[in-house]
C-alpha positions in Angstrom: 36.5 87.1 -93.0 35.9 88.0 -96.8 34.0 90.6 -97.4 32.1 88.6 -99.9 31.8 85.6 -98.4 30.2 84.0 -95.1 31.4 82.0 -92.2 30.1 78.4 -92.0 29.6 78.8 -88.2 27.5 81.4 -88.6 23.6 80.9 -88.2 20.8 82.4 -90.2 20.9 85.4 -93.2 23.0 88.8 -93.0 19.9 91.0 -93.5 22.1 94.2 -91.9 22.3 95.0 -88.2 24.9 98.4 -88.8 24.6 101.6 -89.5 21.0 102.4 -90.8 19.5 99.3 -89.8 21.3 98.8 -86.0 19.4 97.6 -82.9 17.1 99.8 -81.1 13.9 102.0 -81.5 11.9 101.6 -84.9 14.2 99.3 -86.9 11.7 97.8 -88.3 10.9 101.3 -89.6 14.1 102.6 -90.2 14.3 99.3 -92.3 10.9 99.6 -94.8 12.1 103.3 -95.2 15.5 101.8 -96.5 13.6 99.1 -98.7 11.2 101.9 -100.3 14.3 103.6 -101.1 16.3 101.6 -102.8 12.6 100.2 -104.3 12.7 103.4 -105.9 16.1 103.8 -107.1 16.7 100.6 -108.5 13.0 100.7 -109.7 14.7 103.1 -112.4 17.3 100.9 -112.4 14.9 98.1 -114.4 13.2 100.3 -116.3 17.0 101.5 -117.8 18.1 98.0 -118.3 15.1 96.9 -120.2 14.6 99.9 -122.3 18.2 101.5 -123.0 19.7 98.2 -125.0 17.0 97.5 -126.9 16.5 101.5 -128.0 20.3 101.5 -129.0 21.1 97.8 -130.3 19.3 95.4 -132.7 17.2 93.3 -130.7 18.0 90.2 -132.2 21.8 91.1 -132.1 24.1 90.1 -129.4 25.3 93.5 -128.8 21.7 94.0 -126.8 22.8 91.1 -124.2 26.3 92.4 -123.8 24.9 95.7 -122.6 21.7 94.4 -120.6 24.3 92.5 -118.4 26.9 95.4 -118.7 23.9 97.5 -117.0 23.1 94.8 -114.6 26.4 95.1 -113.5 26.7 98.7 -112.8 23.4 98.3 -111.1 25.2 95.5 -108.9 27.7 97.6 -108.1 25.8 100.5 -107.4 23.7 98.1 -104.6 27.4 97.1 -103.3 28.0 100.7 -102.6 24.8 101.7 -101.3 24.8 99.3 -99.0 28.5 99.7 -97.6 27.4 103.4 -96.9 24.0 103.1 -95.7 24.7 99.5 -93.5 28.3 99.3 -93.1 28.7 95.8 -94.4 29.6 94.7 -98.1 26.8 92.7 -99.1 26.9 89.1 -98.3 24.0 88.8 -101.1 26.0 89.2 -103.7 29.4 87.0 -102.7 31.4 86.3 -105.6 33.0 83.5 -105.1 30.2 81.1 -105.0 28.4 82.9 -107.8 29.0 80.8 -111.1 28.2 77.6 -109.2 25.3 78.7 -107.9 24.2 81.0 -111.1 24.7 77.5 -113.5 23.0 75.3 -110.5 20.0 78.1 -110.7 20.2 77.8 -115.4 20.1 74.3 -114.7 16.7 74.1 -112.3 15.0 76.7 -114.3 15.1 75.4 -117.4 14.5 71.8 -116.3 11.5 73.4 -114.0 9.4 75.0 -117.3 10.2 72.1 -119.4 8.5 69.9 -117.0 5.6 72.4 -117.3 5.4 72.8 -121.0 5.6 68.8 -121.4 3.0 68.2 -118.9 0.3 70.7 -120.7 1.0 68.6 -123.5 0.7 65.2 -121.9 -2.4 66.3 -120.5 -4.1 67.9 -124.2 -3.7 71.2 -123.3 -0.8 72.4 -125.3 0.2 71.6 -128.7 4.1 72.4 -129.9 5.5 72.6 -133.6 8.9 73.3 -134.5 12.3 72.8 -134.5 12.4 76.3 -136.2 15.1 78.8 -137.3 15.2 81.3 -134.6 17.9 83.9 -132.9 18.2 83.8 -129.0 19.7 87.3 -128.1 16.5 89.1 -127.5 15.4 86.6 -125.0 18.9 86.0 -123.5 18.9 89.8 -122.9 15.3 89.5 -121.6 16.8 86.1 -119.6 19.5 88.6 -118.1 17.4 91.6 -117.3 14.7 90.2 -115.8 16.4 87.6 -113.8 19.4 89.8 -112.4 17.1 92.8 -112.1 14.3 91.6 -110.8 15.8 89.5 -108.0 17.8 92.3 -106.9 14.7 94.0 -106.7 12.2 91.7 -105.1 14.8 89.6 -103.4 17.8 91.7 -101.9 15.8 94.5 -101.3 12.5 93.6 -100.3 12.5 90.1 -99.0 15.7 90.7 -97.0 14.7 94.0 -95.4 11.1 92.9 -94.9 13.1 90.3 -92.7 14.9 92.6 -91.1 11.1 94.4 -90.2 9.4 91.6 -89.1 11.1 88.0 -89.5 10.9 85.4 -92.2 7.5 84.5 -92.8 6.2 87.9 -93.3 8.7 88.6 -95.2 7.7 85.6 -97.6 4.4 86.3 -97.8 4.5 90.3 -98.3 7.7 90.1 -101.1 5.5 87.0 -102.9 2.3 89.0 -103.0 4.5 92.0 -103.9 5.7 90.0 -107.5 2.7 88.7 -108.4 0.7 92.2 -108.2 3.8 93.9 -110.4 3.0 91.3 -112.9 -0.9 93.1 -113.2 0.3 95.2 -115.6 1.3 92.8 -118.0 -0.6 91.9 -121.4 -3.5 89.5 -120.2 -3.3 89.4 -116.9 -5.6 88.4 -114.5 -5.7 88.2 -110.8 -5.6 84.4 -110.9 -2.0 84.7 -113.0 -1.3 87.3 -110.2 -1.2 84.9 -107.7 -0.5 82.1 -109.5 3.2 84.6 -110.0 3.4 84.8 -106.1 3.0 81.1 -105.4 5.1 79.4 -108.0 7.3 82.3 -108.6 7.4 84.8 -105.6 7.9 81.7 -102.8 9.9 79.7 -105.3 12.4 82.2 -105.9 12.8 83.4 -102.7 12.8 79.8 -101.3 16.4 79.9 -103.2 17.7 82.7 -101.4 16.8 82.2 -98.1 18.5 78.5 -99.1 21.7 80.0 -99.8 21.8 83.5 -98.4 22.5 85.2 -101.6 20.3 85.5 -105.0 23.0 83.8 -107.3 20.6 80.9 -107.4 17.5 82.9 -107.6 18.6 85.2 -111.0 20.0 81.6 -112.4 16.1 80.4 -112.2 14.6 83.2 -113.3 16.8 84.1 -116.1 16.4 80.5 -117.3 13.0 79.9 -116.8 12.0 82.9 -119.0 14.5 81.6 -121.5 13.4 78.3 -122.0 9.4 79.7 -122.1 10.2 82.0 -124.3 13.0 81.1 -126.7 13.1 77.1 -126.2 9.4 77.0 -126.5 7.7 80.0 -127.6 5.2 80.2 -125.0 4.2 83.7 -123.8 6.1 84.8 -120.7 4.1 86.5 -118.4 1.1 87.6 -121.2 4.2 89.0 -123.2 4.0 87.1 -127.0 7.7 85.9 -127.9 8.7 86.6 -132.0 11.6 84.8 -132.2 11.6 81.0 -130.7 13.1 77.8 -131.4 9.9 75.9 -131.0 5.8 76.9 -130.6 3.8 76.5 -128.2 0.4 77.5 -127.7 -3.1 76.4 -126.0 -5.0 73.9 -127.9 -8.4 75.2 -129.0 -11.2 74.8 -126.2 -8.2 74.2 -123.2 -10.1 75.6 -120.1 -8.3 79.1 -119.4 -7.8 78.1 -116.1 -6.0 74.3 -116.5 -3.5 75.9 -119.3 -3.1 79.5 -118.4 -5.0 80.9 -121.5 -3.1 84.1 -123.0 -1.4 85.1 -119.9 0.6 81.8 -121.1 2.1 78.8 -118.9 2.9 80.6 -115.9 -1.0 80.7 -114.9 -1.8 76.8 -115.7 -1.9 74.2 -113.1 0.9 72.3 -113.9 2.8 75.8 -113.3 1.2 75.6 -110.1 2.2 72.4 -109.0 6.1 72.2 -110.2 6.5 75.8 -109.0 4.5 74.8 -105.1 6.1 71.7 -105.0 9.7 72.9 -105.2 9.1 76.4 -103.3 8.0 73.9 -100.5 11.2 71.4 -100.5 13.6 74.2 -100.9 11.8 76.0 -98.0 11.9 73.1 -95.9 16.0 72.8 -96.5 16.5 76.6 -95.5 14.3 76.1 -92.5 16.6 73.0 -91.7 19.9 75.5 -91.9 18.3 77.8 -89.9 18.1 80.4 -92.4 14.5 81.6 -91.5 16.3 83.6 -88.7 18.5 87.0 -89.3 22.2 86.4 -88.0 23.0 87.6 -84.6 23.4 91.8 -84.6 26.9 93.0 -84.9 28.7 95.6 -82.7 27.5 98.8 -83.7 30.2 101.0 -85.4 
């Protein structure tokens, strides 16, 4: 079998079983001390890709988005390694041969996903959009690329899969969810009802797409998109963050309860967020748990 690819006959998620993470006394231990590890490194990792590019290159240039995905890859690799040493597997997570269908399946669903949001808070008087406008999309397509390869490498192939490997699916869900939506605290405007309104649509949605597939292809297309079309397409805030450059303009109509459109954290905290996000966390989850995928693959032969 490919190193980078799965067996159809196999059942349930490679979440490691060699190495650092084989059977026997305190995995599930041995496990959150491997996910706080690589939390930490790759932790860095973000911080890099988000700052170094826009430090050295215009940010409105497309030399910023070459090297935000020229970092994302080294960081890729750098996971591919780790995790050959540490687990004695290359990591199924990041197979490349079904990457660019699932990556442009992922574009696809994120930016239909937040266009469904933005057009309901306008159908329901709680947005207003001007615009078509002149406006340059590398600084969100590097922001698109960052956060979306980045992040789900962070909270997805790290966390969520080795929280699964501690203590089984649901767990898992629930800890790496609660996990994204307290990160985004620190942001501009936030508010602990954005914060969880981040873990529901976001944190279950996202990772509904991995345990789907078994690898975060799908996930980083969602994300990426999602923030691009927010952002660039519509010129809402992402995640409290104002956006300077955008195609179009959208913004809270004067007197919109906080609450109903999401107020200055921006659509990600509104109810229709809510709903769209819920709704297809919960039929995506429902397909995994159909495949079996809520379950770690069988333990290999220890080396």
């Amino acid at each position: 079998m490919s190193p980078t690819s799965a067996s159809p006959s196999i059942v349930g998620l490679d979440v490691g079983s060699r190495r650092f993470l084989h059977p026997g006394p305190l995995r599930w231990l041995r496990a959150l001390g491997w996910a706080v590890a690589l939390f930490f490194v790759f932790g860095l990792a973000v911080a890099a890709v988000q700052l170094w590019p826009e430090m050295l290159f215009r940010r409105d240039g497309p030399a910023q988005a070459v090297a935000t995905l020229a970092l994302c890859t080294a960081a890729y690799g750098l996971y591919a390694g780790l995790t050959r040493l540490a687990e004695g597997r290359w990591p199924s997570e990041l197979a490349l041969r079904p990457a660019l269908a699932e990556l442009l399946a992922g574009l696809a669903i994120g930016a239909v996903m937040l266009s469904v949001v933005v057009g309901l808070l306008v159908v329901l008087g709680l947005y207003q959009v001007s615009g078509p406008r002149a406006a340059s999309p590398w600084g969100m397509i590097a922001v698109g690329i960052s956060s979306g390869f980045m992040e789900e490498l962070v909270v997805r192939a790290i966390v969520l899969r080795l929280l699964m490997r501690a203590f089984g699916a649901w767990p898992a869900l629930a800890l790496s969810a609660a996990l994204f939506g307290a990160l985004h605290l620190v942001n501009p405007h936030a508010t602990p009802v954005a914060a969880v309104a981040i873990a529901v649509e976001a944190g279950l949605m996202l990772a509904a797409f991995y345990l789907l597939t078994g690898r975060i292809w799908m996930s980083v297309g969602v994300h990426a998109a999602w923030n691009f079309t927010q952002g660039w397409i519509w010129g809402a805030r992402v995640s409290g963050l104002p956006v300077q450059d955008s195609l179009y303009l959208s913004v809270p109509r004067v007197g919109a309860p906080d609450w109903l459109s999401g107020g200055a954290f921006g659509p990600e905290a509104s109810v229709p967020a809510m709903v769209v996000g819920t709704a297809t966390a919960i039929v995506v989850l429902a397909w995994a748990w159909r495949k079996g995928n809520f379950r770690a693959q069988k333990d290999a032969a220890r080396p």
